[in-house]
C-alpha positions in Angstrom: 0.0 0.0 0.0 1.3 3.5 -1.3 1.6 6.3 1.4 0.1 10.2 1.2 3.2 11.7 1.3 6.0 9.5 -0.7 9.4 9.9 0.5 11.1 12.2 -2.1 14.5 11.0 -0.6 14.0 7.6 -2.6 14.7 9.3 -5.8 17.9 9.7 -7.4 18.5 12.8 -8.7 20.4 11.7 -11.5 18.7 9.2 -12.8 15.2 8.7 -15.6 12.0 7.3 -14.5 9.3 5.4 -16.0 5.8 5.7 -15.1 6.3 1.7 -13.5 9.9 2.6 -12.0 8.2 5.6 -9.9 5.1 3.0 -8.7 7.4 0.5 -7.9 10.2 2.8 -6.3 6.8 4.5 -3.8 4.4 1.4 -3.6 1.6 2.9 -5.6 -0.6 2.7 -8.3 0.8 3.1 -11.8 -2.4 5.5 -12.2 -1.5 7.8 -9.1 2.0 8.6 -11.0 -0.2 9.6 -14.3 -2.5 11.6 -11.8 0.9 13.4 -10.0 1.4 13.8 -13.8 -1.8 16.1 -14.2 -0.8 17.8 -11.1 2.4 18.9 -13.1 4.8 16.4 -12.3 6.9 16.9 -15.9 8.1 14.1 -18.2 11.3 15.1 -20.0 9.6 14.9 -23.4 6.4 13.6 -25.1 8.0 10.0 -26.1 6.9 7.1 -24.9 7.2 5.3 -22.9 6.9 8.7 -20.5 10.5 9.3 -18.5 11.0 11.8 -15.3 14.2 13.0 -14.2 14.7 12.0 -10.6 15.0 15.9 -9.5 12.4 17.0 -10.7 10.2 14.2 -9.1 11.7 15.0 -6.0 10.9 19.0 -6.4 7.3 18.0 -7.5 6.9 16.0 -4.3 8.7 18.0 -2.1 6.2 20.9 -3.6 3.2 19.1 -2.9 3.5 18.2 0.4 4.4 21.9 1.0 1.2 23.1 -0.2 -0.3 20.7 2.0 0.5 22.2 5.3 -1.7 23.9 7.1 0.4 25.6 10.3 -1.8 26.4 13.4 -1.5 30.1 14.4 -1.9 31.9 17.5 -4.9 30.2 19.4 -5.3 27.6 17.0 -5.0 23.8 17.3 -4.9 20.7 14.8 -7.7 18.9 14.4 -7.1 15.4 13.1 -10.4 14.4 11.6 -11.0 17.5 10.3 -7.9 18.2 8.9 -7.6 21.4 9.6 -6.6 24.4 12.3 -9.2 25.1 15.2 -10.0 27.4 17.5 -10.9 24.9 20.2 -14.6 25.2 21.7 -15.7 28.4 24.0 -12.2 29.7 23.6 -10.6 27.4 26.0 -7.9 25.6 26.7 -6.2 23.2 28.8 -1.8 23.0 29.5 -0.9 19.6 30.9 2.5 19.6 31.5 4.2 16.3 30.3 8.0 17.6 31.7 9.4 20.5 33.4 9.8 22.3 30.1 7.2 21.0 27.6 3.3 19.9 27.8 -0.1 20.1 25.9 -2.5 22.4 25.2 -5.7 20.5 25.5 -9.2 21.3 24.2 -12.2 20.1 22.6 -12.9 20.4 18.9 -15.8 23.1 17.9 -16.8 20.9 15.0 -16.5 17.0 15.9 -15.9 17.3 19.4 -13.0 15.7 19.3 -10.0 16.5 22.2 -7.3 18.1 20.3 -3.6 19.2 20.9 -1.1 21.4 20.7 3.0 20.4 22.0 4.3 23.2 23.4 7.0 24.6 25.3 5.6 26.4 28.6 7.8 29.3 28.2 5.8 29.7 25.0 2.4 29.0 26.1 1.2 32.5 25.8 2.3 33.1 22.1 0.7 29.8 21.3 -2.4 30.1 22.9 -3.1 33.8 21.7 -6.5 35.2 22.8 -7.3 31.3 24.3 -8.6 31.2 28.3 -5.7 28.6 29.3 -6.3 26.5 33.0 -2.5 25.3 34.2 -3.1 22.1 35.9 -1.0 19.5 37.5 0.2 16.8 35.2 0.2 12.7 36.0 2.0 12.1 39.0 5.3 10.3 37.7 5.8 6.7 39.1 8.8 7.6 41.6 6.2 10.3 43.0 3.0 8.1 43.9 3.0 7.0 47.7 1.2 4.1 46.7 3.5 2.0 44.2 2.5 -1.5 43.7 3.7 -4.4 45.5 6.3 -5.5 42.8 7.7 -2.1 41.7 12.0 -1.8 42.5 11.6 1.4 43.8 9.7 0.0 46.9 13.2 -2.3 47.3 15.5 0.6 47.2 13.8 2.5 50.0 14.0 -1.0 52.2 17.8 -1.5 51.6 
């Protein structure tokens, strides 16, 4: 099975391309590589059977995955099933912090419902949460902090020795 985004890196640049060499070389469909082809993805000539230059497969794809992105700005979080930037629901978010320096900005999708979020660093919360309501809350307690570890854990044994 073929992937969204082929790795461009497979290509050599120096090097011709059929249309069956390029399925082959990113496990698709002979007809996606005549579909890149209407996207613009350039034969070197006319002649058939059709030949790319490695280079400019490599621009083409390195092109379209470019136009693909969508960055999140200020206030705005990835959505996963939508595919696209949100402003999470009623303007408010959550930072879980996941280690003294970096956590996740948490909130709830205002078209699915989905929880989305946002890695960030908490010295850049503000920036990335713009005009957002954000609650800081504690994160998980790690392991080492619990007073209650279970009965087989090796931290229980290096208290005892």
């Amino acid at each position: 099975m073929g992937k969204r985004h082929p790795n461009h890196r497979l290509v050599k640049q120096h090097r011709t391309y059929t249309v069956e060499e390029l399925a082959r070389l990113f496990r698709v469909h002979k007809n996606t590589i005549r579909a890149w082809q209407k996207e613009g993805l350039k034969p070197i000539d006319d002649a058939r059977p059709l030949l790319f230059k490695g280079d400019g497969v490599a621009s083409f794809l390195l092109a379209r995955r470019e136009t693909a992105k969508q960055p999140c700005g200020p206030g705005q979080i990835y959505c996963l099933p939508c595919r696209a930037p949100k402003v999470p629901d009623g303007d408010f978010v959550e930072y879980v912090p996941g280690t003294s320096t970096n956590g996740n900005l948490r909130g709830l999708c205002p078209t699915c419902g989905t929880t989305i979020h946002r890695r960030v660093n908490r010295s850049k919360i503000a920036t990335a949460a713009g005009e957002l309501e954000v609650l800081l809350s504690e994160g998980e307690p790690r392991i080492g902090e619990t007073s209650n570890l279970p009965v087989n854990c090796d931290l229980q044994r290096g208290r005892a020795a």
